[in-house]
C-alpha positions in Angstrom: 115.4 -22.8 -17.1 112.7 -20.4 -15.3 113.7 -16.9 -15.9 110.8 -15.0 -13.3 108.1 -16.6 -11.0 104.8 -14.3 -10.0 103.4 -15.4 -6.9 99.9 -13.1 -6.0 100.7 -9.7 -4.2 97.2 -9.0 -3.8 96.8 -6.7 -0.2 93.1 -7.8 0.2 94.1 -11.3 0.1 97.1 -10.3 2.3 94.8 -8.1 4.9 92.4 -10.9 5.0 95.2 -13.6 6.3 96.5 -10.9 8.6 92.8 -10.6 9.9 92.6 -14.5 10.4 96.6 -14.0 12.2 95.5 -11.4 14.7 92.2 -13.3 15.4 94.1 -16.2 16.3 95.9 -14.5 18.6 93.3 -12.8 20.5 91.9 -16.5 20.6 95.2 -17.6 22.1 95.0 -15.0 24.8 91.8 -15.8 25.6 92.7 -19.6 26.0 95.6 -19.0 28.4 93.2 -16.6 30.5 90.3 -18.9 30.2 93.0 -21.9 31.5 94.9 -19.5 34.5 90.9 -18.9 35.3 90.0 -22.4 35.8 87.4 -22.1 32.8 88.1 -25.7 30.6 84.9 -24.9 28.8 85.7 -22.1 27.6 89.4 -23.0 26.2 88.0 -25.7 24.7 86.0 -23.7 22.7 88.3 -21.7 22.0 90.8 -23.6 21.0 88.7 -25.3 18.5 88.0 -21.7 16.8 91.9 -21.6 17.1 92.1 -24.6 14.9 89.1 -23.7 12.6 90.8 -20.3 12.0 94.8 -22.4 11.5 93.4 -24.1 9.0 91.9 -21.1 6.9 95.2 -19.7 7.2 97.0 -22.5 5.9 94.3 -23.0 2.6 95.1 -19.5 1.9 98.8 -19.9 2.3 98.4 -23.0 0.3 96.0 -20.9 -2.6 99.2 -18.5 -2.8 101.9 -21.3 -3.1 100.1 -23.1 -5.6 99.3 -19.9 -7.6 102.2 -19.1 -10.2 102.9 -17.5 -13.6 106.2 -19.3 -14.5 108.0 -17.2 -17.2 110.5 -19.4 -19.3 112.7 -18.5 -22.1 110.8 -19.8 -24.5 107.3 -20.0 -23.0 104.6 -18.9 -19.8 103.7 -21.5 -17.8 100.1 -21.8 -15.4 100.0 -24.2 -12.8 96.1 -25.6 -13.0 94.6 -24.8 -9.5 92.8 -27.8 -8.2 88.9 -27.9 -7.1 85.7 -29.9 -7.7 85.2 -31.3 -11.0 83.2 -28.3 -12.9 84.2 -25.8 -10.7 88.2 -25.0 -11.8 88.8 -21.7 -13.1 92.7 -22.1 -13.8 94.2 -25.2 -15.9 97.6 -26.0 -16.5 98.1 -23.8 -19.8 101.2 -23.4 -21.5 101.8 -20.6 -24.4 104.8 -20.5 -26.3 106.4 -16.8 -27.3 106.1 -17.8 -31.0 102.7 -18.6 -31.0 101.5 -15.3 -29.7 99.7 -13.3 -31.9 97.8 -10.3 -29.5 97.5 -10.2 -25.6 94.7 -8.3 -24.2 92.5 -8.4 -20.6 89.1 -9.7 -20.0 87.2 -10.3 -17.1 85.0 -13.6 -17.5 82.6 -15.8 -16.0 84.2 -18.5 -18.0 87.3 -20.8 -17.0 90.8 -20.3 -18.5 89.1 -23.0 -21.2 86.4 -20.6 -21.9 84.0 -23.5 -20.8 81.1 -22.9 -18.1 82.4 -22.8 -14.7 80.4 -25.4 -12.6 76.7 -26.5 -13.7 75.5 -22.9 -13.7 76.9 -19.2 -14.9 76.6 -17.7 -11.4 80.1 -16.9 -10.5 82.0 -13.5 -9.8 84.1 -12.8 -13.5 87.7 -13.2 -13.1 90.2 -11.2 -14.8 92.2 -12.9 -17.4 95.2 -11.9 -19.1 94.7 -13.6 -22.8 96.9 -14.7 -25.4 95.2 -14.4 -29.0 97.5 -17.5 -30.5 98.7 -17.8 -34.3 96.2 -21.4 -34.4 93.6 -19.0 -33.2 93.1 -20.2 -30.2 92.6 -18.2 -27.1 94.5 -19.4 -23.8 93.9 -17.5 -20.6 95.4 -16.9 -17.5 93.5 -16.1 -14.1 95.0 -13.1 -12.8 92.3 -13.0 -10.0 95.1 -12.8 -7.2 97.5 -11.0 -8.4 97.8 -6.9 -8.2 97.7 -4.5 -10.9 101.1 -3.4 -11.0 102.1 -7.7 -11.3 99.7 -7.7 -13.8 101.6 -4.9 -16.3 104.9 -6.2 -15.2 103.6 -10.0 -16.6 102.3 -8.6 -19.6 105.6 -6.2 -20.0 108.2 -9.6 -19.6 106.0 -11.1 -21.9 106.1 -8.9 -24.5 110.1 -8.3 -24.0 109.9 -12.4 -24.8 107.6 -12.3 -27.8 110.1 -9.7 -29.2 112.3 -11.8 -29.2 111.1 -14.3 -31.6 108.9 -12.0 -33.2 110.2 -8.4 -34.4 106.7 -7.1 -35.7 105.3 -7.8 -32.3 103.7 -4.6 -31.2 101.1 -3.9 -28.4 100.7 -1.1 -25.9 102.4 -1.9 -22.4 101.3 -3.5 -19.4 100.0 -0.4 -17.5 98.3 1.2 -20.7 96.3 -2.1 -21.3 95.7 -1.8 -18.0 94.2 1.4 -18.0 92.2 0.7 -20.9 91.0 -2.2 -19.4 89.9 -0.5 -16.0 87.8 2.3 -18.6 86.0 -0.2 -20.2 85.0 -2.0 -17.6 84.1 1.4 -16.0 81.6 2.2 -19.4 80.1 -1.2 -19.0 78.9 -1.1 -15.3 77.5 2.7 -16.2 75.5 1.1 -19.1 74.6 -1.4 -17.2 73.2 0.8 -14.2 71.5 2.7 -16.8 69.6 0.0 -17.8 
């Protein structure tokens, strides 16, 4: 039984669908002049940026369906996000409450597999929320699209479950990794100015 679902609240990804929404209506009002005007080359084109921009709209709709952190009784579950081979930054990870041993934040050029993303380490680092297991293995989970406040409250239900399996379970909450997080990230791009 599925207890929450997290779907990305993210306004820049938001603002930039909204951007591709009003675009496409100044496009449509353009095509209706452009017809009542006798201009048919001009619509055309027009209404091929129309479908250009419709079908942006729809990947990105399709990004956000696709993107959820299912949290179970007795386990988080990560849909893998589909792309070319070598290039996936999400898989399909699973992590059971039991096995959880530590949860911090990273950000990463790596995949949720820690493997290289693609044939070369040029990409943007994601943020990843990561579970330290009892095995000792790390799994990840790409929190890329999802806002800061999700992020805590993900990390917060989490916790809430691990307790319950586990009464020595003790970390700082969601918005205090957070913040810890943002300050060591902040450190790192100074020393790496300075350099």
């Amino acid at each position: 039984m599925v207890k929450k679902v997290y779907y990305p609240k993210s306004i820049t990804f938001y603002c930039i669908l909204l951007l591709l929404l009003s675009l496409m209506g100044l496009l449509i009002g353009i095509t209706v002049w452009m017809f009542l005007n006798s201009s048919m080359g001009g619509a055309v084109i027009c209404l091929l940026f129309g479908l250009v921009l419709i079908s942006l709209m729809l990947f990105g709709f399709i990004i956000i369906i696709k993107t959820r952190i299912f949290l179970y009784q007795d386990r988080v579950f990560v849909c893998g996000k589909r792309g070319k081979e070598g290039s996936v930054i999400q898989f399909e990870t699973e992590i059971y409450y039991a096995e959880i041993e530590k949860i911090y934040l990273i950000m990463s050029e790596l995949n949720s597999l820690g493997e290289i993303i693609g044939y070369r380490r040029c990409h943007v680092p994601h943020p990843f929320i990561v579970f330290a297991c009892k095995d000792g293995i790390e799994k990840r989970i790409d929190v890329a699209l999802f806002s800061k406040k999700q992020v805590a409250r993900i990390i917060d239900d989490v916790m809430v479950q691990v307790k319950t399996f586990r009464n020595d379970f003790s970390i700082m909450c969601g918005k205090e990794m957070l913040n810890e997080f943002f300050e060591q990230q902040k450190k790192k791009n100074k020393a790496s100015r300075k350099r």
